[in-house]
C-alpha positions in Angstrom: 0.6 -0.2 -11.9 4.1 -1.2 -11.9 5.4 -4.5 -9.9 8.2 -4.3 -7.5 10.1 -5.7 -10.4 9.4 -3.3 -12.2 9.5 0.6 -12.7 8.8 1.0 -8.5 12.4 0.6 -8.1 14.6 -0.6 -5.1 12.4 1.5 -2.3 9.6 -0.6 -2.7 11.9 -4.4 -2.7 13.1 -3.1 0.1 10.0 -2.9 1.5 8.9 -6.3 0.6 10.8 -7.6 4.2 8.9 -5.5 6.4 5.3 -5.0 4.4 2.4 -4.6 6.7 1.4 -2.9 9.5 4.0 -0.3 10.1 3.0 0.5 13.9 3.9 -3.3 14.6 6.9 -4.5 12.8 7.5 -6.1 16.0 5.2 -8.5 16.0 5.4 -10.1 12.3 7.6 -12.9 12.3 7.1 -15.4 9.9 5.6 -18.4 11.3 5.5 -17.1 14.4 1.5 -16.6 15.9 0.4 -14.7 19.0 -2.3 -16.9 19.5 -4.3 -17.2 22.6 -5.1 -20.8 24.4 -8.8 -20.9 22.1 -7.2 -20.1 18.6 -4.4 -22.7 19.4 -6.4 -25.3 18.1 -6.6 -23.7 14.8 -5.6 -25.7 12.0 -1.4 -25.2 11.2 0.3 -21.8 10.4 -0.2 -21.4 6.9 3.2 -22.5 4.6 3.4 -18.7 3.0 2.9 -15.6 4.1 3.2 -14.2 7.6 1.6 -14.3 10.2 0.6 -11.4 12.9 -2.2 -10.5 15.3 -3.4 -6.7 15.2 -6.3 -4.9 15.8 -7.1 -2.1 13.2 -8.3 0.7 15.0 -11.4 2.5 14.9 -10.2 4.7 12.6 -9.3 3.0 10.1 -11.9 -0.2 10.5 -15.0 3.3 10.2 -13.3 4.3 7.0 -16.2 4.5 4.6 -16.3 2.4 1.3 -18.3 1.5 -1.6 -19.0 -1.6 -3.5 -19.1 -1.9 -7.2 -22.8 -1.4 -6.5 -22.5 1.5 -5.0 -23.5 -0.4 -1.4 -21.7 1.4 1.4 -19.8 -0.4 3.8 -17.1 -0.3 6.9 -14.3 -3.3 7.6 -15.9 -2.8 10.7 -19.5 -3.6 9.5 -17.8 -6.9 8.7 -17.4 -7.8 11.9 -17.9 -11.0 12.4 -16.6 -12.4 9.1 -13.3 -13.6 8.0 -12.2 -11.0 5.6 -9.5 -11.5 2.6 -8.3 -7.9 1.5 -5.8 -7.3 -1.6 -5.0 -3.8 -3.0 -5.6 -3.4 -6.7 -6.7 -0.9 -9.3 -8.2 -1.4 -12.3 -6.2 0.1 -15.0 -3.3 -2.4 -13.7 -1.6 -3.9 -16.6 1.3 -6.1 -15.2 0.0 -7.7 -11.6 -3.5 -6.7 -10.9 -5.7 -8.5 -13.3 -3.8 -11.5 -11.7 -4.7 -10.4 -8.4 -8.0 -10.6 -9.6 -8.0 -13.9 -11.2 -6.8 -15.3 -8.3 -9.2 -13.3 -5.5 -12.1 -14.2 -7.6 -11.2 -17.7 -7.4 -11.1 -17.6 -3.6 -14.5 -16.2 -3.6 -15.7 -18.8 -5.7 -14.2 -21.4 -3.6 -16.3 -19.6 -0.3 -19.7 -20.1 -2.1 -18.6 -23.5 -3.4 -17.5 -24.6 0.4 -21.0 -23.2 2.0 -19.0 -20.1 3.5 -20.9 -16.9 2.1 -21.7 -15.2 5.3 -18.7 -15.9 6.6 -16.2 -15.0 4.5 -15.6 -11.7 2.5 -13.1 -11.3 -0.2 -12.9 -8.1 -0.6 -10.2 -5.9 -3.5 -9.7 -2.5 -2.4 -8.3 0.4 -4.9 -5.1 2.6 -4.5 -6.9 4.6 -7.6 -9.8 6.0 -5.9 -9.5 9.6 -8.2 -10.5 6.6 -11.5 -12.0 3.6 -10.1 -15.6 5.2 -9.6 -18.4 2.9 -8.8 -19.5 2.6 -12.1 -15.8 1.3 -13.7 -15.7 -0.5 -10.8 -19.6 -2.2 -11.8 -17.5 -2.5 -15.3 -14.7 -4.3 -14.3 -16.9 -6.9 -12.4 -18.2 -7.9 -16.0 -14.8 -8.7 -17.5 -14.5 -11.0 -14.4 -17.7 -12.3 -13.5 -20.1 -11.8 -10.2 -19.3 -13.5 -7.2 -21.2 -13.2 -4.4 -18.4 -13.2 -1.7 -16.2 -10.5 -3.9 -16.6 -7.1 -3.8 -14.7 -4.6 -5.5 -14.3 -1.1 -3.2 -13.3 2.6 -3.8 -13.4 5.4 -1.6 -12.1 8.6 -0.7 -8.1 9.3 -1.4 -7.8 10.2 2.0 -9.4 7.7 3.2 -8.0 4.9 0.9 -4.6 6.5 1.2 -5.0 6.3 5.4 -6.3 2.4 4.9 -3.4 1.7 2.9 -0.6 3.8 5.3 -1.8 1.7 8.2 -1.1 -1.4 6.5 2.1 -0.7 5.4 1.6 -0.7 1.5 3.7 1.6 -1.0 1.8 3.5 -3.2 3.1 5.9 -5.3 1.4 8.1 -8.3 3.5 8.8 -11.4 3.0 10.3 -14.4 2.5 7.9 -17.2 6.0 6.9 -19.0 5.3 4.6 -22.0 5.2 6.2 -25.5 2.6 6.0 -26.8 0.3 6.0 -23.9 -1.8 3.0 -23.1 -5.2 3.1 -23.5 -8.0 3.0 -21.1 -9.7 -0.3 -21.5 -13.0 1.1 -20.6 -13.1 4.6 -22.4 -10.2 4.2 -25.0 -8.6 7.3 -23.7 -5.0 7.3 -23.2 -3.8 7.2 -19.6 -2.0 9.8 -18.1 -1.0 8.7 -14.9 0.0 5.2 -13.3 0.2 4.4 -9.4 2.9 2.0 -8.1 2.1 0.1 -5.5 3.0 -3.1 -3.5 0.8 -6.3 -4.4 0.1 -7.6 -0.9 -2.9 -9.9 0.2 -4.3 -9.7 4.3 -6.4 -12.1 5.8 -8.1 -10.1 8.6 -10.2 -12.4 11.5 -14.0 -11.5 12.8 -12.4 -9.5 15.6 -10.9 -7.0 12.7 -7.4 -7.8 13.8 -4.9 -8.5 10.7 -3.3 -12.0 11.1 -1.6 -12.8 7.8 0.0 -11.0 5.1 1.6 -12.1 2.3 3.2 -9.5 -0.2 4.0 -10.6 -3.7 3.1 -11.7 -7.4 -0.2 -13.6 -7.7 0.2 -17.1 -9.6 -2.6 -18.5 -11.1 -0.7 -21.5 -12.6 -1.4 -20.2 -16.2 -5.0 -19.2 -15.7 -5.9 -16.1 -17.9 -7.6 -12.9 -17.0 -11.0 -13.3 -19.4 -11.3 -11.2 -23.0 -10.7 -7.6 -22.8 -8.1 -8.0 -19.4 -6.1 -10.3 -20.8 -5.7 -7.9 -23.8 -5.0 -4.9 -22.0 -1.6 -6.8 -19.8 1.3 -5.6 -21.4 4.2 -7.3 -21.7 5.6 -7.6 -18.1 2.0 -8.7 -17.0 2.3 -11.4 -19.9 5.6 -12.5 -17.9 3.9 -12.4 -15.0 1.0 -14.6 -15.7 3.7 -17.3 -17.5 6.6 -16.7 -15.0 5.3 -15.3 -12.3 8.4 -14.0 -10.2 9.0 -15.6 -6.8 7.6 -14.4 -4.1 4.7 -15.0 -5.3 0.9 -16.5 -3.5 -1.5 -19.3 -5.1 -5.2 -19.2 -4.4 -4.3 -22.2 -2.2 -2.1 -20.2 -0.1 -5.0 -17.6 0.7 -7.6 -20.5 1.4 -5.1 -22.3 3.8 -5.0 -19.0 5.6 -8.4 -18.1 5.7 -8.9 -21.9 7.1 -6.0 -20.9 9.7 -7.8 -18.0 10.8 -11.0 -19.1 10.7 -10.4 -22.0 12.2 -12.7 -23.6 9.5 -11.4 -25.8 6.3 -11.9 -23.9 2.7 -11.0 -26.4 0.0 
């Protein structure tokens, strides 16, 4: 995967102003809520990100998906629960194992604060033709369980219809470093990449999306664990030192699930 800084190229920055839901571009002002009279005593709009209000239709919320478990699952079976959704894939070597860092953090955080149950992180793939169950069940390991963090593939057309609705750039390209990386898990070298935008939704118990933020994930220095760290090359090694601005803390992403669910994560 390459960041908007990177190999993606000027489509995607120019993206970066209007990522998310592309039928709504209307509604996402940044600070801006359409909240009713009930959610208006939610705590504060969150500092980062943007903020929006809607629903993901059937068709998307009944796409089917599949844990690192191989548990199947809906958005819309998560109805109910506050649900934190970032786009990754696992043979990322500048931005996702960030992502991951930083989403497993937030899950940690959800069993810590007594929230499992009600809140779901979950990191969905933009790779689904790689990231089976079982690398999916392998990457897990390099990170450590956590209850409240599931990992999900599905079909391309499915995945590629999730994504499409929210507005995220993803692009497949054939693999341009000499000599090819290597597959962390198999050893084989990689043929292919797929660019993408690294964004992060916070989607309420009603399944409507209410903040988005789209950017690099700073972990203030904290390291993807043994074989991850490894594999980032040398734009993700900038990335986890400097990440580039905008970028979205683990704090950001618990002060808006604690906006949207109108409960405090600390």
């Amino acid at each position: 995967m390459t960041h908007a800084t990177g190999r993606r190229g000027p489509v995607v920055r120019a993206r970066r102003a209007s990522v998310a839901l592309g039928l709504c571009a209307a509604v996402l002002l940044s600070g801006c809520s359409n909240a009713t009279p009930s959610q208006s005593r939610t705590p504060a709009t969150p500092a980062s990100g943007t903020v929006l209000d809607e629903a993901l239709p059937d068709t998307i919320a009944n796409l089917p998906l599949s844990d690192q478990h191989g548990r199947h699952f809906t958005l819309a079976s998560l109805r109910g629960k506050t649900v934190v959704l970032g786009d990754f894939l696992t043979l990322c070597q500048e931005v996702c194992p960030l992502t991951s860092v930083n989403l497993h953090d937030v899950a940690a955080a959800i069993q810590r604060d007594g929230r499992s149950g009600d809140v779901q992180v979950i990191e969905a793939t933009v790779d689904p033709g790689r990231d089976t169950v079982a690398r999916l069940a392998a990457y897990e390991k390099l990170f450590g369980a956590a209850r409240d963090w599931t990992l999900a593939t599905g079909s391309r057309q499915g995945l590629d219809a999730l994504w499409t609705f929210l507005g995220v750039y993803q692009q497949r390209a054939k693999e341009d470093v000499t000599p090819a990386p290597r597959d962390w898990w198999t050893g084989a070298a990689l043929t292919y990449d797929v660019h993408h935008q690294d964004v992060v939704y916070v989607i309420d118990p009603r399944g409507h999306a209410r903040w988005v933020d789209d950017g690099t994930p700073n972990t203030s220095g904290k390291r993807p664990s043994g074989r991850m760290f490894r594999f980032l090359n040398s734009e993700g090694m900038h990335n986890l030192t400097s990440p580039t601005d905008p970028s979205w803390t683990v704090r950001d992403v618990e002060e808006a699930v604690t906006y949207v669910s109108g409960k405090p994560l600390d």
